[in-house]
C-alpha positions as CSV (number, residue, x, y, z in Angstrom):
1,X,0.0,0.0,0.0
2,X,1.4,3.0,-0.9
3,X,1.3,6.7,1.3
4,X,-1.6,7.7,-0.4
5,X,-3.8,5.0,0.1
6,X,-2.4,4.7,3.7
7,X,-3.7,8.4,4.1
8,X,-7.4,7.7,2.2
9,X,-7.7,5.3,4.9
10,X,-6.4,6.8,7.8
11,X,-3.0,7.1,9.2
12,X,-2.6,6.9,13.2
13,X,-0.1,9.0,14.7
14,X,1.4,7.4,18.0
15,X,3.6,10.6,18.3
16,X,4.5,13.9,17.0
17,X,7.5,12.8,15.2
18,X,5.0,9.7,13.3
19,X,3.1,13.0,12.0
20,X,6.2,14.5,10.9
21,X,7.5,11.9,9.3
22,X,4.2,11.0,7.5
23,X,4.3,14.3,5.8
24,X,8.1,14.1,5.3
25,X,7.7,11.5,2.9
26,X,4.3,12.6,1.4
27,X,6.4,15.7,0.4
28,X,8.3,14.2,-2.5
29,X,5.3,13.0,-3.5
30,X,3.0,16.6,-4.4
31,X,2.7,18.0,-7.4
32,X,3.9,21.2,-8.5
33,X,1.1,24.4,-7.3
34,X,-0.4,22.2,-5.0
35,X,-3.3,23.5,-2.2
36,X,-3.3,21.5,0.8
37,X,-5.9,21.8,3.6
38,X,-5.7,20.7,6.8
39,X,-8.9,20.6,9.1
40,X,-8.8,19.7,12.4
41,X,-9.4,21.1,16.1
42,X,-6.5,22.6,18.0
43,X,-3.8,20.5,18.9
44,X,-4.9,17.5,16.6
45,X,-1.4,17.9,14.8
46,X,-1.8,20.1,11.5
47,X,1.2,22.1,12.1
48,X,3.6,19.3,13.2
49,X,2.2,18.2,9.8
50,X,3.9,21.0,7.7
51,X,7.0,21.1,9.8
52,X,7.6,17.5,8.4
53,X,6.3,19.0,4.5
54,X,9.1,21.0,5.2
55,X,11.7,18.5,6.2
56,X,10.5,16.8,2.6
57,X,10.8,19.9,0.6
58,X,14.4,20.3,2.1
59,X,13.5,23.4,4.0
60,X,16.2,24.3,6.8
61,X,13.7,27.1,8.3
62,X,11.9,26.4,11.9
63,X,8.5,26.0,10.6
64,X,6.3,27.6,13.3
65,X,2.1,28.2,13.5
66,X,1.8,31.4,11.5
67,X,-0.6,32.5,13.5
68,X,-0.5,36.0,14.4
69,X,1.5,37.0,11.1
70,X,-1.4,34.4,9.5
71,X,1.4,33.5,7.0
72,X,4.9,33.0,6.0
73,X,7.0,31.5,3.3
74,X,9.3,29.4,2.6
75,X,11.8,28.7,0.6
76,X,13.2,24.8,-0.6
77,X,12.8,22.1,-3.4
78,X,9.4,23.8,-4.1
79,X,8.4,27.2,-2.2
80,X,5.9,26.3,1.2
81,X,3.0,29.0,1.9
82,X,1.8,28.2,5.3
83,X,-1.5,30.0,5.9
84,X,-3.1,30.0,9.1
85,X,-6.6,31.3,8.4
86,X,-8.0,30.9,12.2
87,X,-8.3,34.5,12.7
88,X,-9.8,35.0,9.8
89,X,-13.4,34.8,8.6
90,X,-14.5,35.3,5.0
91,X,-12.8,34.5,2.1
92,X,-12.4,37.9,1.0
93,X,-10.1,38.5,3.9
94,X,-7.8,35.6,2.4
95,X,-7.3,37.5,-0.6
96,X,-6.6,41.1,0.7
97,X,-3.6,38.6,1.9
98,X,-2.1,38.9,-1.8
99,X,-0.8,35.4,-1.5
100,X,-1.5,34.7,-4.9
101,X,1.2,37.3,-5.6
102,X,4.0,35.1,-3.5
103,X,3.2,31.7,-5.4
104,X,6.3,31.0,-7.3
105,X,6.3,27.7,-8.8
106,X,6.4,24.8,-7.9
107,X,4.8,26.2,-4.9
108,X,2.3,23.9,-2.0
109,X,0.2,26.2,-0.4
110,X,-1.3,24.7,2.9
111,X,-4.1,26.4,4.4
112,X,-5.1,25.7,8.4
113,X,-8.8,26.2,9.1
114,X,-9.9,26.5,5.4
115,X,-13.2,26.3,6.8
116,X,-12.6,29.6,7.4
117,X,-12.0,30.7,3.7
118,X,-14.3,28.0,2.1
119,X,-14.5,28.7,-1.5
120,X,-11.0,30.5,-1.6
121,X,-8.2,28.5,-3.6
122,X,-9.8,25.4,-4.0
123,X,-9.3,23.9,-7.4
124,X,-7.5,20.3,-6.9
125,X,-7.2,21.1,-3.4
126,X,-6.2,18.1,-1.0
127,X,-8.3,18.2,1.8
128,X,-6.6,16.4,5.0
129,X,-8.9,15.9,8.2
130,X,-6.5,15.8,11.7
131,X,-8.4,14.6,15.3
132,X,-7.8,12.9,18.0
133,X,-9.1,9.6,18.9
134,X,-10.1,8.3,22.0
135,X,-7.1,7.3,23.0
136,X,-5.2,10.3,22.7
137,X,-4.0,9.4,18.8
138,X,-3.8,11.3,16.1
139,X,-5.7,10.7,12.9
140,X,-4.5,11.7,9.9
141,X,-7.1,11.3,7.0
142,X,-7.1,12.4,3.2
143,X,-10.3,13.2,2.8
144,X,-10.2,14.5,-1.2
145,X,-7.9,13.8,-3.5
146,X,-9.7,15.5,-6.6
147,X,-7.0,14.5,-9.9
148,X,-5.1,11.7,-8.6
149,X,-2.2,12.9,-9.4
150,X,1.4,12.7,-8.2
151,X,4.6,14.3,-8.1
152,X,7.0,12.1,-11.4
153,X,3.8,10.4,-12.5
């Protein structure tokens, strides 16, 4: 079974560093100008996520929750947008962001709390779930996977 088809079924995260290393090796994996979203409560794991995209796009960077600057940018084997859209709450507020203006490709743009910006960058969007089980797991899911297609394929 390959990592996708792990991730359509579910992927169980015993630790932070299984999340990290999930997403190191999904990383290779993306295609060019890729949106990622990552739903999920606080503290289910969606930013531990995206420090381990960035270990796989060879990014030397601390990846931290972009919280309060509600983005920043990366550069590596493809350029990493982290968006953190919890303080936002329309879509129009998303795109008086300018990000579109930063993408340089190959770009992955990963959006926390799209739910927040529903509607805003979503053509062939992956959409991840992240939660926490009852016993304190993580659950990593790929919910939508909308082309199929992969990084070399």
């Amino acid at each position: 079974m390959n990592i996708i088809d792990e991730l359509f079924q579910g992927v169980v995260a015993e630790s932070p560093d299984d999340a990290r290393l999930l997403a190191t090796k999904l990383a290779p994996l993306l295609p060019s100008n890729q949106v990622l979203k990552l739903s999920g409560s606080l503290g289910t794991g969606k930013t531990t996520f995206v420090q381990g995209l960035a270990v796989g796009l060879k990014i030397t960077d601390t990846v931290k929750s972009p919280t309060f600057n509600l983005y920043t940018i990366y550069n590596g084997s493809m350029q990493l947008i982290h968006l953190d859209a919890y303080r936002l709450s329309a879509p129009d507020q998303a795109e008086s962001l300018w990000i579109e203006e930063f993408l340089n490709p190959p770009f992955c743009l990963v959006i926390e709390w799209p739910e927040k910006v529903e509607g805003w960058m979503t053509t062939d969007a992956w959409n991840f779930d992240f939660s926490i089980q009852n016993d304190q797991r993580h659950l990593i899911k790929l919910k939508r996977y909308p082309d199929h297609r992969l990084a070399d394929s």
